[in-house]
C-alpha positions in Angstrom: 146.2 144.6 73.1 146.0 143.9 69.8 149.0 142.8 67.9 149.5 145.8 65.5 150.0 148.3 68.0 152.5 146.2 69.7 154.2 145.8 67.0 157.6 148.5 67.0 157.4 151.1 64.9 153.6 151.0 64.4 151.7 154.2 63.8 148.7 155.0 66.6 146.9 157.4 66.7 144.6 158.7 69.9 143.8 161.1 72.4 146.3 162.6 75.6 145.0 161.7 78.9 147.2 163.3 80.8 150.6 164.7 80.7 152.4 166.5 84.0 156.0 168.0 82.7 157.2 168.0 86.6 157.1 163.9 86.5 158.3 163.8 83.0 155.6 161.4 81.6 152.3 161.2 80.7 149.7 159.1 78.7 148.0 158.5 75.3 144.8 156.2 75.2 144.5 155.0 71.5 141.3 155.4 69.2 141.8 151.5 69.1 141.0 151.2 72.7 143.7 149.3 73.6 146.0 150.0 76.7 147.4 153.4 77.6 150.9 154.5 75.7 153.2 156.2 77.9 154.8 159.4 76.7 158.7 160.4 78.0 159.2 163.9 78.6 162.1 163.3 76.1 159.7 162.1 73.3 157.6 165.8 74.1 160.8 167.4 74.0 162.2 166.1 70.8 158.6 167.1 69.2 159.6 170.8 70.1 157.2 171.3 73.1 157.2 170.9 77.1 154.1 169.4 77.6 150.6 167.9 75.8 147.5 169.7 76.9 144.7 167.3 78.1 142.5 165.7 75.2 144.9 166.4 72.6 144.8 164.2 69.2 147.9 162.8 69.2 150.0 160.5 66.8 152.8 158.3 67.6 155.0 156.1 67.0 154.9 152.9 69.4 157.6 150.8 71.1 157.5 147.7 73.3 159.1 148.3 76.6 159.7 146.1 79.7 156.9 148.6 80.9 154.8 148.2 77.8 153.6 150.6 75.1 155.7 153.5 74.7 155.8 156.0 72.4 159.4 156.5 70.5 158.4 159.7 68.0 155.7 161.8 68.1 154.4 162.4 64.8 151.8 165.1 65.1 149.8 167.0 67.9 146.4 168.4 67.4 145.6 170.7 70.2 142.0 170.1 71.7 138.7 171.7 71.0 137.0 172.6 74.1 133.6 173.2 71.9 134.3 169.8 70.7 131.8 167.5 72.9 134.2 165.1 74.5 137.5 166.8 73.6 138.6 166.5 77.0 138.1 163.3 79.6 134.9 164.0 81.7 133.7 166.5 79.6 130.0 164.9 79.8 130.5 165.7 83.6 129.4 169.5 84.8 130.7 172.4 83.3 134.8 172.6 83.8 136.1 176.7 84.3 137.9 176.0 81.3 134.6 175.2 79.5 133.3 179.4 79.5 136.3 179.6 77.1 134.4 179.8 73.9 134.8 181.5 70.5 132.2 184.2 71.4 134.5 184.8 74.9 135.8 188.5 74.8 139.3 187.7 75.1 141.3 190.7 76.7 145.2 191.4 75.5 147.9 190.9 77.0 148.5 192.0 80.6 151.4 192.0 83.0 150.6 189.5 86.1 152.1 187.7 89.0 150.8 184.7 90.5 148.8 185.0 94.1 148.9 181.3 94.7 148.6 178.8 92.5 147.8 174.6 93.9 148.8 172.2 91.0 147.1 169.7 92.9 144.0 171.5 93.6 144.2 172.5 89.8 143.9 176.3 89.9 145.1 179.4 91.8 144.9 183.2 91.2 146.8 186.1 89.7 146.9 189.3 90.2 147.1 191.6 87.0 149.0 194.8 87.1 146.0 197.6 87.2 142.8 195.5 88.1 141.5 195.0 91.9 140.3 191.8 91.6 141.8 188.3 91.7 141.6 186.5 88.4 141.0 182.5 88.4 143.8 180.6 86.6 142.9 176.9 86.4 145.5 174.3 85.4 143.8 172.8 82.2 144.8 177.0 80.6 148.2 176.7 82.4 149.1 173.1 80.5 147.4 174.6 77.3 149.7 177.3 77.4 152.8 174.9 77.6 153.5 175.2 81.6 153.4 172.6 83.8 153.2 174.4 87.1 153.4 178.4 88.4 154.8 179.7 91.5 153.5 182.3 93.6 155.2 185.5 93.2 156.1 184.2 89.6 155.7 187.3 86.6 153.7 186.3 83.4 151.8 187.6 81.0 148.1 187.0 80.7 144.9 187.5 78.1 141.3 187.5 80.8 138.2 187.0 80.0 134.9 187.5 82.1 133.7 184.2 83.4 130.3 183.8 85.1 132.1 184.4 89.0 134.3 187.1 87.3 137.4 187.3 85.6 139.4 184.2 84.4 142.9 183.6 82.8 141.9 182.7 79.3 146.0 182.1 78.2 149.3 182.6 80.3 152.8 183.7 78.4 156.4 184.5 79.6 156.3 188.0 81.3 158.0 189.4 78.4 155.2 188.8 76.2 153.1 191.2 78.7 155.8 194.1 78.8 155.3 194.6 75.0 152.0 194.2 73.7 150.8 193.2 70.3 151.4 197.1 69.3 154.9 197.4 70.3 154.3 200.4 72.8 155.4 198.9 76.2 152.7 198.1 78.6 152.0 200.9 81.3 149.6 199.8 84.0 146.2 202.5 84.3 
């Protein structure tokens, strides 16, 4: 590790490689390439969110622990670019669900939902949407983007769907309230 980053109080600036809110930590590989930064659920917290989505730039502010390199402020999040080529760990790998998410993805509004099942450690589940037959994927990488760290099955929520190439997929997941009232005003009535 290079001495500037271990230094207190240094700025460092990288990329999240993975958060989970449940366990309260997660980590932050720096553009130097040194070793991981861990990041406390209170650091998240006092930055005014619950959680840091996957491949996120990040900034911090670094401490020496007894552990290691922590970070004591977060200074800025830039939320990740899936069109970005590596954005996201792995990306070179085969296409991720997430990845059919593009800017040319027709993007429903908002629906009234409640989760089928959902296997955080599988990474995805499905949800049924008030009005539509069929089961709609959720995977975890839209779950964390959305500032959730897990969903339970018979859990309400609101939901925005897009069609994937195996049918239709979560494309973004809000509180329930968010469904009952739709960008319009008028409430929601399923049809």
């Amino acid at each position: 590790m290079s001495d500037e980053s271990k230094a207190s109080g240094s700025v460092v600036a990288g990329r999240v490689k993975w958060y989970d809110a449940v366990k309260g930590y997660g980590f932050v590989v720096p553009d130097s390439g040194d070793g991981d930064i861990m990041v406390h659920a209170s650091c998240v917290r006092s930055f005014g969110r619950t959680a840091l989505p996957e491949g996120a730039r990040v900034e911090v502010i670094t401490a020496e622990g007894a552990r290691g390199l922590h970070a004591q402020e977060i200074l800025n999040v830039a939320d990740p670019d899936p069109q970005v080529e590596g954005a996201y760990p792995g990306s070179a790998e085969s296409p991720r669900p997430t990845d059919f998410l593009g800017p040319e993805a027709d993007v429903g509004p908002l629906q009234p939902a409640r989760v089928k099942w959902f296997d955080k450690q599988k990474g995805f589940g499905f949800v049924n949407v008030f009005g539509i037959a069929e089961d709609v994927f959720v995977h975890m990488e839209i779950v964390r983007r959305s500032g959730f760290a897990d969903l339970s099955s018979g859990e309400g929520m609101a939901v925005r769907t897009f069609r994937g190439p195996r049918g239709l997929m979560v494309a973004e997941v809000r509180l329930w309230d968010a469904g009952a009232q739709p960008e319009g005003g008028a409430a929601a009535h399923p049809g």
